[in-house]
N, CA, C and O atoms as a GROMACS GRO file, in nm:
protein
  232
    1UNK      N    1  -3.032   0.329  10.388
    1UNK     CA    2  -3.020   0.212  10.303
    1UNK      C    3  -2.872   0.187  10.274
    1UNK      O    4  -2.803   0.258  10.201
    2UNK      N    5  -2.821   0.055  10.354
    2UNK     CA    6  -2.673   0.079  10.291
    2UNK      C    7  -2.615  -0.014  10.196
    2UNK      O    8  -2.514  -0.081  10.219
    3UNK      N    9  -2.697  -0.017  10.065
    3UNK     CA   10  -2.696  -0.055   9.948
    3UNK      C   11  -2.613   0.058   9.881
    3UNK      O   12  -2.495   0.052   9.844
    4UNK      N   13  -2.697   0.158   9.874
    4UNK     CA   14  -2.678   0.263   9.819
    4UNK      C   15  -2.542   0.358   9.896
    4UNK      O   16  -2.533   0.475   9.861
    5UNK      N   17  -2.440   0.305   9.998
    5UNK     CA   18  -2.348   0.426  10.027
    5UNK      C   19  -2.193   0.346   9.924
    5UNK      O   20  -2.128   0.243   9.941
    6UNK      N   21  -2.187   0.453   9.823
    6UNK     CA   22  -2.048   0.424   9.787
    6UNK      C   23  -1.970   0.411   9.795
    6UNK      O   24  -1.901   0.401   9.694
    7UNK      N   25  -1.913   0.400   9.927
    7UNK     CA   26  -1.786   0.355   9.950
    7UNK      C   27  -1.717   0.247   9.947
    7UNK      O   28  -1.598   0.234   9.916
    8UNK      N   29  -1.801   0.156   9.984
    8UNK     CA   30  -1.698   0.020   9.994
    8UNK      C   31  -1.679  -0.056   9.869
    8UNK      O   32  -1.585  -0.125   9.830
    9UNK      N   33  -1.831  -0.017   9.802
    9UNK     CA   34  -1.848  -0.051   9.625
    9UNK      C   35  -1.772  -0.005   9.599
    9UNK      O   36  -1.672  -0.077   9.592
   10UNK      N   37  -1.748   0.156   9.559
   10UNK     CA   38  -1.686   0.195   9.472
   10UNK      C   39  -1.503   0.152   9.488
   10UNK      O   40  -1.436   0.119   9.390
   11UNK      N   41  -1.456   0.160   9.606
   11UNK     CA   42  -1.303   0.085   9.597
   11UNK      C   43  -1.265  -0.031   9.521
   11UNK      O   44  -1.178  -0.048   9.436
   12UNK      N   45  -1.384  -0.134   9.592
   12UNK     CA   46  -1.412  -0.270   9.529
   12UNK      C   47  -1.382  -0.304   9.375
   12UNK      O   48  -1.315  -0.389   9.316
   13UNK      N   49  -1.471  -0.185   9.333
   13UNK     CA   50  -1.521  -0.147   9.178
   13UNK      C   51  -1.306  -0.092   9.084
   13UNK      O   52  -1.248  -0.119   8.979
   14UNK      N   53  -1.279  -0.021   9.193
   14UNK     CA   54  -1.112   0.048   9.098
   14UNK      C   55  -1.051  -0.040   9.106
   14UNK      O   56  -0.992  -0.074   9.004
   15UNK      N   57  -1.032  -0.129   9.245
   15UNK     CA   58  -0.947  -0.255   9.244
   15UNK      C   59  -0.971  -0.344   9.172
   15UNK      O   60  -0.883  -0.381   9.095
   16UNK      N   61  -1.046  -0.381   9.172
   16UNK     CA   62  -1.120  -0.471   9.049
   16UNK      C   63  -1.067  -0.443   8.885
   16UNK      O   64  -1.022  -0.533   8.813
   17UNK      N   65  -1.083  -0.310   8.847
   17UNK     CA   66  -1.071  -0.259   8.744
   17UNK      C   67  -0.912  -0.271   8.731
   17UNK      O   68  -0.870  -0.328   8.631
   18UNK      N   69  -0.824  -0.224   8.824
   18UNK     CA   70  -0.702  -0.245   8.857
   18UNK      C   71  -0.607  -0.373   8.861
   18UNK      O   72  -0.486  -0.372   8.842
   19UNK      N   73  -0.680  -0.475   8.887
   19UNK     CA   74  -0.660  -0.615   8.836
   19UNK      C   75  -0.656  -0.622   8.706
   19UNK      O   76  -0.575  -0.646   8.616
   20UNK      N   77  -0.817  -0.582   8.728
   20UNK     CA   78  -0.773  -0.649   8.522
   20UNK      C   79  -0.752  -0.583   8.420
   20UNK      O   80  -0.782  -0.624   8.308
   21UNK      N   81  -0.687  -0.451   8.446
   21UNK     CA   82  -0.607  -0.391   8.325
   21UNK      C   83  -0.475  -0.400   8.376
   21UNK      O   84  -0.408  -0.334   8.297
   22UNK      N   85  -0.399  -0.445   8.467
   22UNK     CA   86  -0.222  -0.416   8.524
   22UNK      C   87  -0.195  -0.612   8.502
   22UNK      O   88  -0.115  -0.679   8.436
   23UNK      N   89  -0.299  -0.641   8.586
   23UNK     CA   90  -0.217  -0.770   8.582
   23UNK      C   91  -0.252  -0.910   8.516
   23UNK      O   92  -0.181  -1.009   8.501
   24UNK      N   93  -0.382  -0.888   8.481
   24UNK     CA   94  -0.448  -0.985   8.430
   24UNK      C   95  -0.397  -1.015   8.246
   24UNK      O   96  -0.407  -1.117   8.178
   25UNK      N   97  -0.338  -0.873   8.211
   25UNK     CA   98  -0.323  -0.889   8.055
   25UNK      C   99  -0.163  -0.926   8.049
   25UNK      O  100  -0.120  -0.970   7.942
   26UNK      N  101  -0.110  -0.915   8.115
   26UNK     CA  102   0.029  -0.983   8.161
   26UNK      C  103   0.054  -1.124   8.177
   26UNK      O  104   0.142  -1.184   8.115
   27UNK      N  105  -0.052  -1.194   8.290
   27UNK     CA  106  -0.050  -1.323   8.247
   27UNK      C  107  -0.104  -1.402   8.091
   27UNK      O  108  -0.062  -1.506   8.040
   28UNK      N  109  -0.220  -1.301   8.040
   28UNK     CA  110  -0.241  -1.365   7.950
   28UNK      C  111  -0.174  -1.418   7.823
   28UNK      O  112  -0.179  -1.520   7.755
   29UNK      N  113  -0.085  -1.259   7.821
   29UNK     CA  114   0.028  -1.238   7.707
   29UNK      C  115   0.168  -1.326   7.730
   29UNK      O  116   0.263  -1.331   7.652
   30UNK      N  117   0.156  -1.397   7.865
   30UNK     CA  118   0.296  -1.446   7.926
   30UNK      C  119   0.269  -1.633   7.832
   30UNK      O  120   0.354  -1.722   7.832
   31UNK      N  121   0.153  -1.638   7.776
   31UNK     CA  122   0.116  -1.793   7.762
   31UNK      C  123   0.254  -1.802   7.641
   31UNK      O  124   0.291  -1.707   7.573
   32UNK      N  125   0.319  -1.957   7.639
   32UNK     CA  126   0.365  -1.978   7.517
   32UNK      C  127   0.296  -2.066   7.445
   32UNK      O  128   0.250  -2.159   7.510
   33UNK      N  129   0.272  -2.066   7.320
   33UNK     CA  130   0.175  -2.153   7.251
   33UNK      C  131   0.319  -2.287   7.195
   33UNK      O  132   0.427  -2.275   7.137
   34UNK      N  133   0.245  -2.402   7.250
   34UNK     CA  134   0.351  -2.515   7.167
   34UNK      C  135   0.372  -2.558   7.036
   34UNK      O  136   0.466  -2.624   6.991
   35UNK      N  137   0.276  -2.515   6.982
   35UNK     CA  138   0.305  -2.514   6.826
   35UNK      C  139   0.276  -2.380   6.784
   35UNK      O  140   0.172  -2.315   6.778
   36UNK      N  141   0.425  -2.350   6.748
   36UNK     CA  142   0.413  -2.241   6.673
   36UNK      C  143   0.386  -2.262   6.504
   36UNK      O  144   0.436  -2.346   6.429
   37UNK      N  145   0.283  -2.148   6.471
   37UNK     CA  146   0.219  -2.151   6.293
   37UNK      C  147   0.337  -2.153   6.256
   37UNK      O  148   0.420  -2.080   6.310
   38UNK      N  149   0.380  -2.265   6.122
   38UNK     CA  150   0.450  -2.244   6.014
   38UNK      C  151   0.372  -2.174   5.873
   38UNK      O  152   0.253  -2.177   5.842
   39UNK      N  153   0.453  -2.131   5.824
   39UNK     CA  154   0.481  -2.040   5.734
   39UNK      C  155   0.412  -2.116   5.603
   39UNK      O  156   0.494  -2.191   5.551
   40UNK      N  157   0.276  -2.118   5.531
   40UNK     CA  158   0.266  -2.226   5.450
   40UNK      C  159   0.318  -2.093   5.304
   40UNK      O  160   0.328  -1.970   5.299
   41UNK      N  161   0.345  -2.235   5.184
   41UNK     CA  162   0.373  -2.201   5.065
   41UNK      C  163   0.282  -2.190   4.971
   41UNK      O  164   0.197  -2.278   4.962
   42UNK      N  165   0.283  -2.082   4.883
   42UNK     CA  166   0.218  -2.043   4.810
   42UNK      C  167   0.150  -2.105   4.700
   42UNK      O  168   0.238  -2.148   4.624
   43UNK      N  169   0.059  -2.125   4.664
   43UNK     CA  170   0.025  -2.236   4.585
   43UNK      C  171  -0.082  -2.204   4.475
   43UNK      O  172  -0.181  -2.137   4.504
   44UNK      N  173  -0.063  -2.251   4.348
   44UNK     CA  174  -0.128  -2.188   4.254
   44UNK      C  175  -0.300  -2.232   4.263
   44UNK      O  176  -0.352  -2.271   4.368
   45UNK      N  177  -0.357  -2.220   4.165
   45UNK     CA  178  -0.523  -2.263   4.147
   45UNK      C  179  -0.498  -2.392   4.090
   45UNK      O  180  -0.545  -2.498   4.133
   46UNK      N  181  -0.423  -2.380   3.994
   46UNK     CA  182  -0.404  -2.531   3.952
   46UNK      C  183  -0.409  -2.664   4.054
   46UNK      O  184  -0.488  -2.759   4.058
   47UNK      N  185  -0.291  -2.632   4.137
   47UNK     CA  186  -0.258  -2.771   4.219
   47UNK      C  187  -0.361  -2.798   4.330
   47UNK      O  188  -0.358  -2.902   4.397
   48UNK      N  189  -0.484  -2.667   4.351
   48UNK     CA  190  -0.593  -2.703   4.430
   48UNK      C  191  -0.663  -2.767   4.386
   48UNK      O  192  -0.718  -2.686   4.313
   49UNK      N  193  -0.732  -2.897   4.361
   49UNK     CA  194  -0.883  -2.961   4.363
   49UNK      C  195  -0.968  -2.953   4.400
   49UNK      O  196  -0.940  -2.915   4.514
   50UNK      N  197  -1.065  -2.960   4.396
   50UNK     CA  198  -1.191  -2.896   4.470
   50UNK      C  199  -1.302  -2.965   4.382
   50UNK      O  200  -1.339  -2.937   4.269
   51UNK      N  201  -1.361  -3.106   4.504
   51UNK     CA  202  -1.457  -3.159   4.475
   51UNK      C  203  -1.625  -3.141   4.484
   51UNK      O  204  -1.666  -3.057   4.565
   52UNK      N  205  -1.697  -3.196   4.427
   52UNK     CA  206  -1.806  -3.088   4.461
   52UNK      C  207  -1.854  -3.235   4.560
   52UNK      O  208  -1.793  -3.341   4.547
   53UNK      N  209  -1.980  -3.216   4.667
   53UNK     CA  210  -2.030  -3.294   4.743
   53UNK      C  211  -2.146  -3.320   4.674
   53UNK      O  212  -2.201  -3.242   4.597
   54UNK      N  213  -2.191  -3.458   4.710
   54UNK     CA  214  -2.314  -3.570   4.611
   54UNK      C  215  -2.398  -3.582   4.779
   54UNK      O  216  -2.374  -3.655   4.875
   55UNK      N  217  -2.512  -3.466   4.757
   55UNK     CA  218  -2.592  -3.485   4.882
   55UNK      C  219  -2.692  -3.593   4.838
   55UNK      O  220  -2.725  -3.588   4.720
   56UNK      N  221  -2.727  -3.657   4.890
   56UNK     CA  222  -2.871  -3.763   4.852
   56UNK      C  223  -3.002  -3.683   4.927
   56UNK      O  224  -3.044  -3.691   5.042
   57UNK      N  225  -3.036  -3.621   4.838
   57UNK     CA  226  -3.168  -3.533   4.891
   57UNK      C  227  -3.301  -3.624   4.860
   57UNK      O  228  -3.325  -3.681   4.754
   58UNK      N  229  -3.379  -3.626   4.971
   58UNK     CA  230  -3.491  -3.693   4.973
   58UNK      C  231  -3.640  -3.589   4.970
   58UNK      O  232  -3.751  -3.641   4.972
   0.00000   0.00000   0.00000
């Protein structure tokens, strides 16, 4: 049955694995994001509002 002989799988299987721990996390980490997060300011309870929502329940 040559399902079952490990060889050609199992190479398949390290290279594989070998991709995606060497080179695959390299490109991912290489992305630059175009907006970089600014820094927001601290803000008390006071200056938040917080409305409540008017559901029309039937």
């Amino acid at each position: 049955m040559p399902q079952l002989n490990p060889s050609p799988w199992l190479s398949i299987l390290v290279f594989s694995w070998l991709v995606f721990l060497t080179i695959l996390p390299l490109k991912v980490t290489a992305h630059i994001y175009p907006n970089e997060p600014a820094p927001q300011t601290a803000q008390t309870t006071d200056t938040l509002k917080t409305e409540s929502w008017t559901w029309p329940w039937h």
